[in-house]
Every structure is written in C-alpha cells, then in structure tokens.
Residue, then its C-alpha position, 0 to 999 in steps of 0.5 A: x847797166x841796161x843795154x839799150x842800144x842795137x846792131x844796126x845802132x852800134x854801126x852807125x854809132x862806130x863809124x861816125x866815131x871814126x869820122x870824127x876822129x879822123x878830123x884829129x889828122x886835120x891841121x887847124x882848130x877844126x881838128x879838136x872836134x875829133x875828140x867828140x868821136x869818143x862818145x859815139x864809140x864809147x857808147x858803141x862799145x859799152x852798148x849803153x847810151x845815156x841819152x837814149x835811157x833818159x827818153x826811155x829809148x830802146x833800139x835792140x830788136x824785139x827779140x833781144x827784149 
C-alpha cells in the first residue's frame, strides 16, 4: 500500500470527517449522512486514498517522494 496522500491533505481529510460525523447528533434523516465522515477519516488514517491512485495522484511533499 502507497501512501499517497499528505499533511497538509490529512487535516483537512480529519476534519471534514468530524464535520460529518457530528451530523450523526442531528435528529431527522439528515443525520445518516454523518456516516459518510468515516471515509475521509479512514483515508486520513491509513494515509492512502483509492480515488487519488486511480487519477495517479500524489499530495506528499517533493521530499517525502
């Protein structure tokens, strides 16, 4: 497994997770939406994004390479 996705990337990845998992407080149907959240986390945590190896893309810094 490549790691192809980057600090700066993980941040944004971890907190727009938790964004959407808050959603999961909410009352009504708008809460299972929150669900979605786990897969920027999970690919924040592992450090490796399905999506960004199929375009061949790669947001590491130039010396992580």
């Amino acid at each position: 497994m490549k790691i192809n996705v980057g600090f700066t990337d993980r941040l944004i990845r971890t907190m727009l997770g938790l964004a959407l998992l808050s959603l999961l407080l909410t009352p009504g149907n708008a809460r299972w939406f929150g669900l979605l959240g786990l897969i920027p986390l999970a690919t924040a945590v592992v450090g490796m994004c399905p999506l960004y190896r199929l375009l061949g893309v790669d947001t590491r810094g130039r010396k992580a390479r």
